[in-house]
N, CA, C and O atoms as a Tripos MOL2 file, in Angstrom:
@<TRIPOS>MOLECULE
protein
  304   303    76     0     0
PROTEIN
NO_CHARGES

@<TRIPOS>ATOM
      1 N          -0.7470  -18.6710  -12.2210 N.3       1 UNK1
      2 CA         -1.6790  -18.3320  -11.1780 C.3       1 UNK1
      3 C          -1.0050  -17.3990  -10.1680 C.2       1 UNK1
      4 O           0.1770  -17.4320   -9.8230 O.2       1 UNK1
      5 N          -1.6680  -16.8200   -9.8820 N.am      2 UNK2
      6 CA         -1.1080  -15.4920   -8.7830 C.3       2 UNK2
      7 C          -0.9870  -16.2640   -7.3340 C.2       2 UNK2
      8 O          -1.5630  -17.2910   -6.9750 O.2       2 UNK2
      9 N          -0.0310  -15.4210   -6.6050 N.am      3 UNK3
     10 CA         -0.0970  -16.4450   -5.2330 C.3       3 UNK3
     11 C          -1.2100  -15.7140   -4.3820 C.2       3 UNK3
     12 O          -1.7410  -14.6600   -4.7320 O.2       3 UNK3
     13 N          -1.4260  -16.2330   -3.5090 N.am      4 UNK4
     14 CA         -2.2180  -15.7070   -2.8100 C.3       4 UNK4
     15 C          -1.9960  -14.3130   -1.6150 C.2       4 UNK4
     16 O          -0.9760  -14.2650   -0.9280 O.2       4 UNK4
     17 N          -3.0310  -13.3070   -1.5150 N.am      5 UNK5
     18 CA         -2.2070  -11.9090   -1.0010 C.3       5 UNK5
     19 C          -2.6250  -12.6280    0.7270 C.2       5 UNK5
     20 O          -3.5360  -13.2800    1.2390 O.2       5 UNK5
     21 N          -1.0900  -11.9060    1.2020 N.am      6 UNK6
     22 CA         -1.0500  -12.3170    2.7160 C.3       6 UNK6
     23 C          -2.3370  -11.5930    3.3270 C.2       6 UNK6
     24 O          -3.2070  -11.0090    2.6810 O.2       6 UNK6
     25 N          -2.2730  -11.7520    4.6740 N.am      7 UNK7
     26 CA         -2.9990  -10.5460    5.3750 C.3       7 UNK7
     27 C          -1.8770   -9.9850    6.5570 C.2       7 UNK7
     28 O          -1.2030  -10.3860    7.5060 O.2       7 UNK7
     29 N          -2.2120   -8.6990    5.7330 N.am      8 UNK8
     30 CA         -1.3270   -7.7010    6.7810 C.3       8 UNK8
     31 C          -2.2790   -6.9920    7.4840 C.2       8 UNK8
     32 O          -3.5090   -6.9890    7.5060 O.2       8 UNK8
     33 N          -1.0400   -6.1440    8.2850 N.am      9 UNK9
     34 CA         -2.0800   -4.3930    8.8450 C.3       9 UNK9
     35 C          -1.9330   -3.6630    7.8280 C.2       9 UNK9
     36 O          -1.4890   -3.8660    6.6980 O.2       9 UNK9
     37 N          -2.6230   -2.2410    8.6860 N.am     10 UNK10
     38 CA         -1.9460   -0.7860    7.6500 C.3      10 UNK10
     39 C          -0.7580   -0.7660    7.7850 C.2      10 UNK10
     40 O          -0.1920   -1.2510    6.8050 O.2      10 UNK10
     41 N          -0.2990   -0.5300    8.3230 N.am     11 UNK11
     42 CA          1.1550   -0.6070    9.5860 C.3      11 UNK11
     43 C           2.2060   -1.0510    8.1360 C.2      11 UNK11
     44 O           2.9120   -0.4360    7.3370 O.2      11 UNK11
     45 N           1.9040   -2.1330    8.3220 N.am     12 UNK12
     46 CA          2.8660   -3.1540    7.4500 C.3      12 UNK12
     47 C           2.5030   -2.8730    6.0590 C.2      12 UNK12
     48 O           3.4540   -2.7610    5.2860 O.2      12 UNK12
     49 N           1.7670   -2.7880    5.7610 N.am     13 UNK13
     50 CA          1.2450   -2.0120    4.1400 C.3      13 UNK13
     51 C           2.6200   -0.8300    3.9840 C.2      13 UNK13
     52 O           3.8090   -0.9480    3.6910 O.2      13 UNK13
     53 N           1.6170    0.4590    4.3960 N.am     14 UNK14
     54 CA          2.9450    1.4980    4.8250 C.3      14 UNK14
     55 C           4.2210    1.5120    4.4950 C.2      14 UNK14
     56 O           4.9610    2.4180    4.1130 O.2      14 UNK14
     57 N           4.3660    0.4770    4.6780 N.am     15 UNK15
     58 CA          5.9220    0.6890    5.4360 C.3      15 UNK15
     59 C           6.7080   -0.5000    3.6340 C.2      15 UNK15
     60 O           7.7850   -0.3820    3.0490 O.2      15 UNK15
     61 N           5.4680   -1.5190    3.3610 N.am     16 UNK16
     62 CA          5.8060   -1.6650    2.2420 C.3      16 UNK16
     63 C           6.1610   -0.5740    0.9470 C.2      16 UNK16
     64 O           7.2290   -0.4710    0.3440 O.2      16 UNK16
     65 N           5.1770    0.0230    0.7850 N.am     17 UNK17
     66 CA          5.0360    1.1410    0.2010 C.3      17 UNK17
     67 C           6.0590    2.7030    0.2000 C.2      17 UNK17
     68 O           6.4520    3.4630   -0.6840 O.2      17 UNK17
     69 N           6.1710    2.6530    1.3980 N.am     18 UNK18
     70 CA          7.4050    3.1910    1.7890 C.3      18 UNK18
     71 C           9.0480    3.4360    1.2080 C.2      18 UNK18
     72 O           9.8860    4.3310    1.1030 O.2      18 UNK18
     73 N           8.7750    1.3490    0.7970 N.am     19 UNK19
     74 CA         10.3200    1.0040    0.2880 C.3      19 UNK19
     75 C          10.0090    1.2430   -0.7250 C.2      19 UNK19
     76 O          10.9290    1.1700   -1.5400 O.2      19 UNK19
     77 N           8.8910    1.5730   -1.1820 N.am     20 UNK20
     78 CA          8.4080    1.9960   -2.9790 C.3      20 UNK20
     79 C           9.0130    3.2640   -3.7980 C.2      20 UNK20
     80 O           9.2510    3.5120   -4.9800 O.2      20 UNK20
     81 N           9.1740    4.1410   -2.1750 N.am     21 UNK21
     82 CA          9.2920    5.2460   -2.4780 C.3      21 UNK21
     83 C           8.4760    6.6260   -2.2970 C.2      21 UNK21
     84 O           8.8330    7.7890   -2.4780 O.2      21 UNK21
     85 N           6.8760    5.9050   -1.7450 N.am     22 UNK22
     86 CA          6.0330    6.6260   -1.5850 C.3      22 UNK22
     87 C           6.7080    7.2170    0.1760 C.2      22 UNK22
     88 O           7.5520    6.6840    0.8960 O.2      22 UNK22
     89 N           5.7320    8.7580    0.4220 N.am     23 UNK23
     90 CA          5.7650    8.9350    1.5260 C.3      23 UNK23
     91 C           4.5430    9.1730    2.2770 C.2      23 UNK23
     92 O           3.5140    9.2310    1.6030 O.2      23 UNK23
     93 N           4.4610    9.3000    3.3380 N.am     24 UNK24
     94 CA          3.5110    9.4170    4.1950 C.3      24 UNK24
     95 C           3.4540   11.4260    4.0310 C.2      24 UNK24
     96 O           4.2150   12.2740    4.4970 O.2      24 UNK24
     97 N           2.2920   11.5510    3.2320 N.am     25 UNK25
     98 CA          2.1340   12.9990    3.9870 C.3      25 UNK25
     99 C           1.1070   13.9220    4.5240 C.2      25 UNK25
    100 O           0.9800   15.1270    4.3070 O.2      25 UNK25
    101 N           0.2060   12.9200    5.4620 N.am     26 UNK26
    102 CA         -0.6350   13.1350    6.6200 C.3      26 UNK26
    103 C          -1.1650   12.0380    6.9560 C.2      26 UNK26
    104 O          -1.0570   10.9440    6.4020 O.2      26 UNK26
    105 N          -1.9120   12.4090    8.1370 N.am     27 UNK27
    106 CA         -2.8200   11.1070    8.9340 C.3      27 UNK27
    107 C          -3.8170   11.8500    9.1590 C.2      27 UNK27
    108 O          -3.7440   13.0480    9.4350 O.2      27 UNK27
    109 N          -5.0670   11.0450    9.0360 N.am     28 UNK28
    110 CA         -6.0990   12.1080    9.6410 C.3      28 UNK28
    111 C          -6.9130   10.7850   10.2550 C.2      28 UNK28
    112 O          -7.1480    9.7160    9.6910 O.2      28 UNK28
    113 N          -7.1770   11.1170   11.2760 N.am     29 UNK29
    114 CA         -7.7110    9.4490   12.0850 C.3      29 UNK29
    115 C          -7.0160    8.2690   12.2900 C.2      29 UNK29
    116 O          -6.1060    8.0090   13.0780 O.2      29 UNK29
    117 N          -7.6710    7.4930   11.3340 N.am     30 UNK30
    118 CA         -6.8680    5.8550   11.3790 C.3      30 UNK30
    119 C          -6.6250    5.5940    9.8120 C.2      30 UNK30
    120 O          -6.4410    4.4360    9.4380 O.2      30 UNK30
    121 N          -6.6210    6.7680    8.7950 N.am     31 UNK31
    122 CA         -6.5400    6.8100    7.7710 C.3      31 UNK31
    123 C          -4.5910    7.9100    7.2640 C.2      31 UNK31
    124 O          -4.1390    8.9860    7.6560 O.2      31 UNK31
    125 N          -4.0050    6.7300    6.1740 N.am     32 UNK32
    126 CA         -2.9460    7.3870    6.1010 C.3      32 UNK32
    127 C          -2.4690    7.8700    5.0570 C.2      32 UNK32
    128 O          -2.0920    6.7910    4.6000 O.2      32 UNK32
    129 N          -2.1780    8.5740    4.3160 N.am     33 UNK33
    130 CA         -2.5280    9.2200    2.9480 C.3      33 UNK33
    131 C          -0.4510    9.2570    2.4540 C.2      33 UNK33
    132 O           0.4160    9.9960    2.9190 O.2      33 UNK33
    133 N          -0.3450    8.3520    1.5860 N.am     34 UNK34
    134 CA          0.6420    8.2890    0.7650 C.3      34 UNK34
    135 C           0.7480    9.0930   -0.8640 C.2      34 UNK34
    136 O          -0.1240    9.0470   -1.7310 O.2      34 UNK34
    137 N           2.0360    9.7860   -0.9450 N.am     35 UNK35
    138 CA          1.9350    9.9170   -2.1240 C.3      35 UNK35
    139 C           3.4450    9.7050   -2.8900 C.2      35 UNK35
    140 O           4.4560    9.7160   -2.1880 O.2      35 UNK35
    141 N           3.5350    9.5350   -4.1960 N.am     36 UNK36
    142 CA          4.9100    9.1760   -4.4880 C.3      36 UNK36
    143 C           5.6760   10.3940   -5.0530 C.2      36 UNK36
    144 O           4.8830   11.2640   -5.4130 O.2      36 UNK36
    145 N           6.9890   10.7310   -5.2440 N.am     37 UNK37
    146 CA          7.2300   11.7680   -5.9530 C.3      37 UNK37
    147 C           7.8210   11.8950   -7.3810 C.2      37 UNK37
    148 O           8.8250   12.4740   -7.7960 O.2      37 UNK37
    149 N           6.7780   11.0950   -8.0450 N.am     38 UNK38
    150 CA          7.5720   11.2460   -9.1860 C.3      38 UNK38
    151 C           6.4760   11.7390  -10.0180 C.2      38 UNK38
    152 O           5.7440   11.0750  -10.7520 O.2      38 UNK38
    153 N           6.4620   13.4520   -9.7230 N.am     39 UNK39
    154 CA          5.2260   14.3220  -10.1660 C.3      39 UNK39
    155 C           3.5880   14.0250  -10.4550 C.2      39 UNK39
    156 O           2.8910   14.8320  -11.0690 O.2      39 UNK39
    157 N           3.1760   12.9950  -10.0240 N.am     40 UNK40
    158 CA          2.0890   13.0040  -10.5460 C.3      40 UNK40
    159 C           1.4780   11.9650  -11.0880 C.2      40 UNK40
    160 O           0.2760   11.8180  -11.3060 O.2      40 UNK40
    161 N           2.9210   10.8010  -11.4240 N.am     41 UNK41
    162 CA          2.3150    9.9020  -12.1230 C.3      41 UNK41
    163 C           1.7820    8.8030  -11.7630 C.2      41 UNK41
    164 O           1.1400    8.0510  -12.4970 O.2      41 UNK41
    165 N           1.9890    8.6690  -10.7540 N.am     42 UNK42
    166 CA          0.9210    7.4280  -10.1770 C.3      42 UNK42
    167 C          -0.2510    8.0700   -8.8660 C.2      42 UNK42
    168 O          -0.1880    9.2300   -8.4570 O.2      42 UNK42
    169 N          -1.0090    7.3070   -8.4910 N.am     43 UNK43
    170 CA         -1.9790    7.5740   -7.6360 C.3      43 UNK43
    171 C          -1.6550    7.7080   -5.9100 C.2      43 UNK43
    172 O          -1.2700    6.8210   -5.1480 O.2      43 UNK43
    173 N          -1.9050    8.8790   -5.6720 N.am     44 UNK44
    174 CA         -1.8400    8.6320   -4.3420 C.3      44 UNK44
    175 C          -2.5280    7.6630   -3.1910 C.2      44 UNK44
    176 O          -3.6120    7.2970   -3.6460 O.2      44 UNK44
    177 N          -2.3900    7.3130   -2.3560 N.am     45 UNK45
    178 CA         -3.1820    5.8290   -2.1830 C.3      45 UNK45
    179 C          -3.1260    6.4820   -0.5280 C.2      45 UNK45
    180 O          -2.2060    7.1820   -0.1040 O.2      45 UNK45
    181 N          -4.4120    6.0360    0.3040 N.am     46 UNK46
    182 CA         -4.9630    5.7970    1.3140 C.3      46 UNK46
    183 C          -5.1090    4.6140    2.2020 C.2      46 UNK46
    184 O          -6.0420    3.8300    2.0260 O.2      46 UNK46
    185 N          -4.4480    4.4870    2.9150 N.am     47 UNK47
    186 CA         -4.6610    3.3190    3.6320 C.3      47 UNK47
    187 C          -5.0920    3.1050    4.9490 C.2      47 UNK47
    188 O          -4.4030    3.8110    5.6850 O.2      47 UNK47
    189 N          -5.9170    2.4550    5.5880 N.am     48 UNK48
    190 CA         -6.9350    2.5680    7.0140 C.3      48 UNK48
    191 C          -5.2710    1.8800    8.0380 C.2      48 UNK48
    192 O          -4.5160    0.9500    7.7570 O.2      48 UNK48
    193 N          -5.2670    2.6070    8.9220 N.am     49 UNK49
    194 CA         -4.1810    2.0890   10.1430 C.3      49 UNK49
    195 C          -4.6220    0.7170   10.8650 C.2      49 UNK49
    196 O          -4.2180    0.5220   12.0120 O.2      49 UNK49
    197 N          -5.5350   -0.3540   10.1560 N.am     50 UNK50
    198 CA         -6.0370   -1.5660   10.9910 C.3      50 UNK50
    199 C          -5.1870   -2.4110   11.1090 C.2      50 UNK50
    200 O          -3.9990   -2.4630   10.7900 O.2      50 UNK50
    201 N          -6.0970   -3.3040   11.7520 N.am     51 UNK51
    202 CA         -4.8800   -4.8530   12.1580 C.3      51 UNK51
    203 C          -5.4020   -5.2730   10.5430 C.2      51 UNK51
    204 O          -4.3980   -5.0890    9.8540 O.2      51 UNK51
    205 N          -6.1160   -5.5780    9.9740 N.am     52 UNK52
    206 CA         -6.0860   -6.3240    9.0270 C.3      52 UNK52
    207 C          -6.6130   -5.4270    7.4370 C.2      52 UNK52
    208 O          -7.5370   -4.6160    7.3720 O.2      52 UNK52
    209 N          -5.9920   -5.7370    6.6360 N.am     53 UNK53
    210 CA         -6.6260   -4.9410    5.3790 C.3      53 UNK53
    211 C          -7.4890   -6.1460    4.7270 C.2      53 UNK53
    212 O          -7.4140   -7.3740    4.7530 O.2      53 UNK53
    213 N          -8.1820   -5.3720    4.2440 N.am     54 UNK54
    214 CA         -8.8880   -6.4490    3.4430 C.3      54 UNK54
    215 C          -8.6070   -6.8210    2.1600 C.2      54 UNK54
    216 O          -8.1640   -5.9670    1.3910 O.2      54 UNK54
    217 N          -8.8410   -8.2960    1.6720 N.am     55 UNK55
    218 CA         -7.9030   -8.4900    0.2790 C.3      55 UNK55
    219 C          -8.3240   -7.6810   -0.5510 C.2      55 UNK55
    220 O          -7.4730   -6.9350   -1.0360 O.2      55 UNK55
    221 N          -9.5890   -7.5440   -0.9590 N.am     56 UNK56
    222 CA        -10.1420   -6.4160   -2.0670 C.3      56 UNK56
    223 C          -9.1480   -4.8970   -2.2140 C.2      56 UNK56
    224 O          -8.6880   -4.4640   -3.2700 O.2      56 UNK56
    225 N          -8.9690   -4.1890   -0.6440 N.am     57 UNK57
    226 CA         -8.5900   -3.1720   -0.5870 C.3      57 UNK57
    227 C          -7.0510   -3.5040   -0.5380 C.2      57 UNK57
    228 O          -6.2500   -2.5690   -0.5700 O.2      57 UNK57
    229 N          -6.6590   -4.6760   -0.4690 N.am     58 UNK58
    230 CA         -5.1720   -4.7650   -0.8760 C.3      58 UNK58
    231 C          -4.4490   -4.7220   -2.5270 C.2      58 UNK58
    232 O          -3.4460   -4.2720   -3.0800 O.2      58 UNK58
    233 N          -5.8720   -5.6240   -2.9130 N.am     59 UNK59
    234 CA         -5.5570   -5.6580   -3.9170 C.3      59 UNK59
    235 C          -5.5210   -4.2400   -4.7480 C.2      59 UNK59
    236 O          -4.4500   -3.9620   -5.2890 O.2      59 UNK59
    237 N          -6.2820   -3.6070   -4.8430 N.am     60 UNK60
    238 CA         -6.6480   -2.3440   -5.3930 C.3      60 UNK60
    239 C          -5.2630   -1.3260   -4.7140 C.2      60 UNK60
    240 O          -4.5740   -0.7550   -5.5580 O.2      60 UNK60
    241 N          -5.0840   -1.2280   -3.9830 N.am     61 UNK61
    242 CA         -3.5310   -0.9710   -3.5110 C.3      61 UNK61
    243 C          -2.9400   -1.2940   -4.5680 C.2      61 UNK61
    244 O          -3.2340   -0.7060   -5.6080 O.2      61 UNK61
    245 N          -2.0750   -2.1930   -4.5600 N.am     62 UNK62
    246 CA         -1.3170   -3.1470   -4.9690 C.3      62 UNK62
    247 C          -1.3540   -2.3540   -6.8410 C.2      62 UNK62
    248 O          -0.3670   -1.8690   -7.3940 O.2      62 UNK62
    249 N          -2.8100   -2.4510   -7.4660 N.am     63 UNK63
    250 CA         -2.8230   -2.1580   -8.5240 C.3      63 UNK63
    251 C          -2.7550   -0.7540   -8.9670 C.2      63 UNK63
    252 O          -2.0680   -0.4060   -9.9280 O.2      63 UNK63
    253 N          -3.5720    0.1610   -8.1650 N.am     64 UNK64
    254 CA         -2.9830    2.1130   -7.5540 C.3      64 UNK64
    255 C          -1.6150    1.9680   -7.9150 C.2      64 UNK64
    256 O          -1.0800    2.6340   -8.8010 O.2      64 UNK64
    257 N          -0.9240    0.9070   -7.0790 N.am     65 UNK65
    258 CA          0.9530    1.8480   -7.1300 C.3      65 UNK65
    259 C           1.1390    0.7660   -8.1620 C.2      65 UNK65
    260 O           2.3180    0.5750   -7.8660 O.2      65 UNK65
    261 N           0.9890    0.1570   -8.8500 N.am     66 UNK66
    262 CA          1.3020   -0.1910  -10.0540 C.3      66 UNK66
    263 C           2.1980   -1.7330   -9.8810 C.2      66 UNK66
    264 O           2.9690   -1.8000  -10.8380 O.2      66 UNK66
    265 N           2.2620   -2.3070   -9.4630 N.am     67 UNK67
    266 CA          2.3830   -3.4930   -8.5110 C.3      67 UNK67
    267 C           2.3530   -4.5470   -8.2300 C.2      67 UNK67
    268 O           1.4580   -4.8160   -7.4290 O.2      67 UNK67
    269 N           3.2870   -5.7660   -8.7010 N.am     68 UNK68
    270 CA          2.6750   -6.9210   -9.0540 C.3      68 UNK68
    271 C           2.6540   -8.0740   -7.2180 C.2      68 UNK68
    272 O           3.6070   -8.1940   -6.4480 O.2      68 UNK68
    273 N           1.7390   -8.4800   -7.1190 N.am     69 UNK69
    274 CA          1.8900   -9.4260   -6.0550 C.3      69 UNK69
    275 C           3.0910   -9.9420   -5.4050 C.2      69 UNK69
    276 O           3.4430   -9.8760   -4.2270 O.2      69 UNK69
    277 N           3.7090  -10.5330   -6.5490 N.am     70 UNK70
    278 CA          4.9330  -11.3750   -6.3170 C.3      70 UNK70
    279 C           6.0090  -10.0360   -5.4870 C.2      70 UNK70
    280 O           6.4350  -10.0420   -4.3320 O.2      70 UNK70
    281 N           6.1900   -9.0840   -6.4720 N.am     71 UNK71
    282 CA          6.9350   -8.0470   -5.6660 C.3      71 UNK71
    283 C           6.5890   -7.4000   -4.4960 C.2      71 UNK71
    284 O           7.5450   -7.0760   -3.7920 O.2      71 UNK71
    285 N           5.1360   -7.0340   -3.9670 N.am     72 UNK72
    286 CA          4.6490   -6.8050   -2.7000 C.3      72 UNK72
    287 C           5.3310   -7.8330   -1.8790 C.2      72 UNK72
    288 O           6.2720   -7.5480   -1.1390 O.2      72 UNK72
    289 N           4.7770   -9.2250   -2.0340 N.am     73 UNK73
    290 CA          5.7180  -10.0010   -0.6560 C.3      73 UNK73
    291 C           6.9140  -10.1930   -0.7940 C.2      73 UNK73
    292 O           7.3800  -10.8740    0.1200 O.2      73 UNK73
    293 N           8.0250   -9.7110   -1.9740 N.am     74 UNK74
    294 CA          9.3500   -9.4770   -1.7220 C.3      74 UNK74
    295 C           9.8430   -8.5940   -1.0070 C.2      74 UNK74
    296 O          11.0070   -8.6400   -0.6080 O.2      74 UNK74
    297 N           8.7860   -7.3860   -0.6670 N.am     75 UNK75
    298 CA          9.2850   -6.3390    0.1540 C.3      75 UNK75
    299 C           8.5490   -6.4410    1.4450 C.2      75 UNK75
    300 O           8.6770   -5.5400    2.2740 O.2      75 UNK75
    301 N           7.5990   -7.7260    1.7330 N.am     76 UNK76
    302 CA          7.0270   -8.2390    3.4220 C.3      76 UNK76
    303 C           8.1030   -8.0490    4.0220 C.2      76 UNK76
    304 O           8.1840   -8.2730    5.2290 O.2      76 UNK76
@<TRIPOS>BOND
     1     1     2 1
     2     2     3 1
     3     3     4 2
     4     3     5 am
     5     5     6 1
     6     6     7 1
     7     7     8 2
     8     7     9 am
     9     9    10 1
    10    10    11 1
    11    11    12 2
    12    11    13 am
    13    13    14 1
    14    14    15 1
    15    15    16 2
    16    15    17 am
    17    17    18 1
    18    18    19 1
    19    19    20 2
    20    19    21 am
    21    21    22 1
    22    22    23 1
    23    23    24 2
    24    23    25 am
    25    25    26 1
    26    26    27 1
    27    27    28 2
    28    27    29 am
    29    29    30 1
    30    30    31 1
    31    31    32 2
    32    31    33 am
    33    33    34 1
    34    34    35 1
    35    35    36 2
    36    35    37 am
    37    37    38 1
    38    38    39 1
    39    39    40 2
    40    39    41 am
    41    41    42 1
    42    42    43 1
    43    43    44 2
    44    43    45 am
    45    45    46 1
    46    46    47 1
    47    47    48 2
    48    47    49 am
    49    49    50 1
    50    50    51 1
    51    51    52 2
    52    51    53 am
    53    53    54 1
    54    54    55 1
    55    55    56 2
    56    55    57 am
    57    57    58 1
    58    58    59 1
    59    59    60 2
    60    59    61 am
    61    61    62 1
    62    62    63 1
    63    63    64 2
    64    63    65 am
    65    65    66 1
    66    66    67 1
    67    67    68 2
    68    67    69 am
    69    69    70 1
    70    70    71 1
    71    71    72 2
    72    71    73 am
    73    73    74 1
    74    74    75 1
    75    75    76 2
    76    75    77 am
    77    77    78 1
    78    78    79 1
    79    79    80 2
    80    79    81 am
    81    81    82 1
    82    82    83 1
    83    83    84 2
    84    83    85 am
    85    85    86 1
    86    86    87 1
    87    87    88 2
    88    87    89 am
    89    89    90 1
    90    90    91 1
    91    91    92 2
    92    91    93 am
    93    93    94 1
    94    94    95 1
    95    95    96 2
    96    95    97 am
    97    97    98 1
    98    98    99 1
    99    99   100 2
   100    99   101 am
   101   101   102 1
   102   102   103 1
   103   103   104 2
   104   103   105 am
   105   105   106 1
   106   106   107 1
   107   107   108 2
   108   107   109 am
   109   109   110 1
   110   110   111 1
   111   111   112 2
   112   111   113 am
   113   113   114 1
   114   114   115 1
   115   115   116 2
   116   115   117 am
   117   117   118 1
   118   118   119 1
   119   119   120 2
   120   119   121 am
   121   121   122 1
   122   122   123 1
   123   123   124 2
   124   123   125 am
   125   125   126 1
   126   126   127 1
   127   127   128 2
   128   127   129 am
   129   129   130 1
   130   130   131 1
   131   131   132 2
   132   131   133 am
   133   133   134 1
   134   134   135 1
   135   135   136 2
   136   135   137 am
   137   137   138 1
   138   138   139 1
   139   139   140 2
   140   139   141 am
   141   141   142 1
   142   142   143 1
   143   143   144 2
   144   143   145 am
   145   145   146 1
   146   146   147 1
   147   147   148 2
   148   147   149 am
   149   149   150 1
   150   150   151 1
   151   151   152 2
   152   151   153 am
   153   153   154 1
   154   154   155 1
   155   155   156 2
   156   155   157 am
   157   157   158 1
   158   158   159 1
   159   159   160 2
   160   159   161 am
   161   161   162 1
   162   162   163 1
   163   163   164 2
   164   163   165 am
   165   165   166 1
   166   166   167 1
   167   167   168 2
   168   167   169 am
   169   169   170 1
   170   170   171 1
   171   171   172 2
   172   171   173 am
   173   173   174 1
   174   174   175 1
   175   175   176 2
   176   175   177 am
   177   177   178 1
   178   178   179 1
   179   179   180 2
   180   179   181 am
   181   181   182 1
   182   182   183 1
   183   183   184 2
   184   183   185 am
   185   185   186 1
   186   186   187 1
   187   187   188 2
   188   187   189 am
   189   189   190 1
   190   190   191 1
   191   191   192 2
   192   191   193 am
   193   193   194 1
   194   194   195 1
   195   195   196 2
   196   195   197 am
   197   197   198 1
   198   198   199 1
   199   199   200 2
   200   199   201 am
   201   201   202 1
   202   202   203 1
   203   203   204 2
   204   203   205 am
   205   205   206 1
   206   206   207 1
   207   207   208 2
   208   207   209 am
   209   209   210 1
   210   210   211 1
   211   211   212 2
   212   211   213 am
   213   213   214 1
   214   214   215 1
   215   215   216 2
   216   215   217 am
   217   217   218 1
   218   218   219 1
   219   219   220 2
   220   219   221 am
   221   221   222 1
   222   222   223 1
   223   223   224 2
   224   223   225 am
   225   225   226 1
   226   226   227 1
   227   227   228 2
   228   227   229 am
   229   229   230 1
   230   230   231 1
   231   231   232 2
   232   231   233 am
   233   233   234 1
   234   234   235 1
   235   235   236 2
   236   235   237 am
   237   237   238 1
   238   238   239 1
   239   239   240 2
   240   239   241 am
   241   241   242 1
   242   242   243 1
   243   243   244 2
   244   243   245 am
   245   245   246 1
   246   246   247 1
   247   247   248 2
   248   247   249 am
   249   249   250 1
   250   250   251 1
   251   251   252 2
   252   251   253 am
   253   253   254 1
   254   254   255 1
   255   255   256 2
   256   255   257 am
   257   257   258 1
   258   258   259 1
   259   259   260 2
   260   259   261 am
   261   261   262 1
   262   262   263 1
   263   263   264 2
   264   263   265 am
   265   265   266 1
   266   266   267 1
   267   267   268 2
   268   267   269 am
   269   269   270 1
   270   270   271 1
   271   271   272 2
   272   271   273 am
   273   273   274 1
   274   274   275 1
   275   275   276 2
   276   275   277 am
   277   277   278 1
   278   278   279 1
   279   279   280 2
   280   279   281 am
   281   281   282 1
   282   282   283 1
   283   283   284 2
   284   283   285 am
   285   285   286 1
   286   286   287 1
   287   287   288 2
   288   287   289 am
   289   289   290 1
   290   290   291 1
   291   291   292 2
   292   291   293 am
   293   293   294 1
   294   294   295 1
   295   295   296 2
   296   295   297 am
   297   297   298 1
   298   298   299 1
   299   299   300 2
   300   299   301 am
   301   301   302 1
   302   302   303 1
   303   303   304 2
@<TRIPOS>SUBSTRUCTURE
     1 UNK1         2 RESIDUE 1 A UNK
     2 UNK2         6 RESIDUE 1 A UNK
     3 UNK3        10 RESIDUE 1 A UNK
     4 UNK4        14 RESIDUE 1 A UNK
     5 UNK5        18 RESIDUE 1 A UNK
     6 UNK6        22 RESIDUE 1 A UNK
     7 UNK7        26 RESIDUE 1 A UNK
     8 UNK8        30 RESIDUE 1 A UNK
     9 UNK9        34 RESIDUE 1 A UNK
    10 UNK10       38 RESIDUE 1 A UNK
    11 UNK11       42 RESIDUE 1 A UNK
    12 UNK12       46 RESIDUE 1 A UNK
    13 UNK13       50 RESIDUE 1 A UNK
    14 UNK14       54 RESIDUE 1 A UNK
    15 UNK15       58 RESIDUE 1 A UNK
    16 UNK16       62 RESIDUE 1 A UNK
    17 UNK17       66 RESIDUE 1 A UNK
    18 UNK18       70 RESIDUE 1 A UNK
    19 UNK19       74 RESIDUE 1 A UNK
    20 UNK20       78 RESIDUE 1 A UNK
    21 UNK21       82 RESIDUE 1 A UNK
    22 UNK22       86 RESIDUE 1 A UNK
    23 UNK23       90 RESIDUE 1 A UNK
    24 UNK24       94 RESIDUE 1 A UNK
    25 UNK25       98 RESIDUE 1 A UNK
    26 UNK26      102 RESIDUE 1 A UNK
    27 UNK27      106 RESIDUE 1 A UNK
    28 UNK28      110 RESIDUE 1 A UNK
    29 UNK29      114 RESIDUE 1 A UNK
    30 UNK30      118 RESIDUE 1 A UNK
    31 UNK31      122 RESIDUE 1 A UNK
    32 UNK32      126 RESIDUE 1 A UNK
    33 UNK33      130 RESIDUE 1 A UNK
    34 UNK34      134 RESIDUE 1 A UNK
    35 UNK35      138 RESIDUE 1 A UNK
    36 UNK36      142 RESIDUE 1 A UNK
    37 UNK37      146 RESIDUE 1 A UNK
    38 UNK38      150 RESIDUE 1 A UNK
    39 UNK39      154 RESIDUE 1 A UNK
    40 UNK40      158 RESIDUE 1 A UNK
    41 UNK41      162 RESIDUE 1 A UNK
    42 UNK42      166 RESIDUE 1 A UNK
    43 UNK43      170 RESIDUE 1 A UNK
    44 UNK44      174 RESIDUE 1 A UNK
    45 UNK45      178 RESIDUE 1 A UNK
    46 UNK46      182 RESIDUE 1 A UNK
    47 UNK47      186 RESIDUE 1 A UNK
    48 UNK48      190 RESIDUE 1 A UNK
    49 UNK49      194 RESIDUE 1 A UNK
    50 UNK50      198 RESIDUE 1 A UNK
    51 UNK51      202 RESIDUE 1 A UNK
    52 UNK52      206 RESIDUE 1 A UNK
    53 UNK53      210 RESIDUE 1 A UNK
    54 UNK54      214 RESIDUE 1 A UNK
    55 UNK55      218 RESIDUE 1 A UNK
    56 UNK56      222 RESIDUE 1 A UNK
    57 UNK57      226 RESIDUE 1 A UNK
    58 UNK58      230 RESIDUE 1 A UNK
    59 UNK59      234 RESIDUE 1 A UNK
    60 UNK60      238 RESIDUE 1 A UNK
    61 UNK61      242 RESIDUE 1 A UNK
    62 UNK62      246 RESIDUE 1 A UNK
    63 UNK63      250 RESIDUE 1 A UNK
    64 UNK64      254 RESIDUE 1 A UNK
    65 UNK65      258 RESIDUE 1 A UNK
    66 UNK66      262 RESIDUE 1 A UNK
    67 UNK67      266 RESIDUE 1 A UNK
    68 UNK68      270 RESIDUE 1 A UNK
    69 UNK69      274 RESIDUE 1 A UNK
    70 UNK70      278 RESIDUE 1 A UNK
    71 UNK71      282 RESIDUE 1 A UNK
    72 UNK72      286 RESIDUE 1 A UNK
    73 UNK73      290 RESIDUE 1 A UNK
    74 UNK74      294 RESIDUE 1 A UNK
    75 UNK75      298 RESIDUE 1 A UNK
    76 UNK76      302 RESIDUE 1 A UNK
């Protein structure tokens, strides 16, 4: 059984993602647009700057950068 996904911000998303390897390369609003550099092969991913993400849109994150749960909250 999968554990259950925390609730974060964008903030903290980010910055997970970050240690992924992805970078930040723009903001436009409260929206933050990541991409990774390893040409192409995974999805660039969008994330809203809120206090809270929602699990749906975490999850779908999570599955974009290719991503198993357990390893997301190793890098909380």
């Amino acid at each position: 059984m999968n554990p259950k996904l925390p609730i974060v911000s964008g903030r903290e998303a980010v910055s997970c993602f970050e240690r992924l390897g992805y970078r930040v390369v723009r903001q436009r609003g409260s929206h933050i647009r990541l991409h990774h550099p390893d040409g192409g092969r995974r999805k660039p991913l969008t994330i809203p700057d809120h206090h809270a993400l929602g699990k749906g849109l975490l999850r779908k994150l999570l599955r974009d950068a290719d991503i198993s749960i357990e390893r997301f909250l190793q890098l909380l």
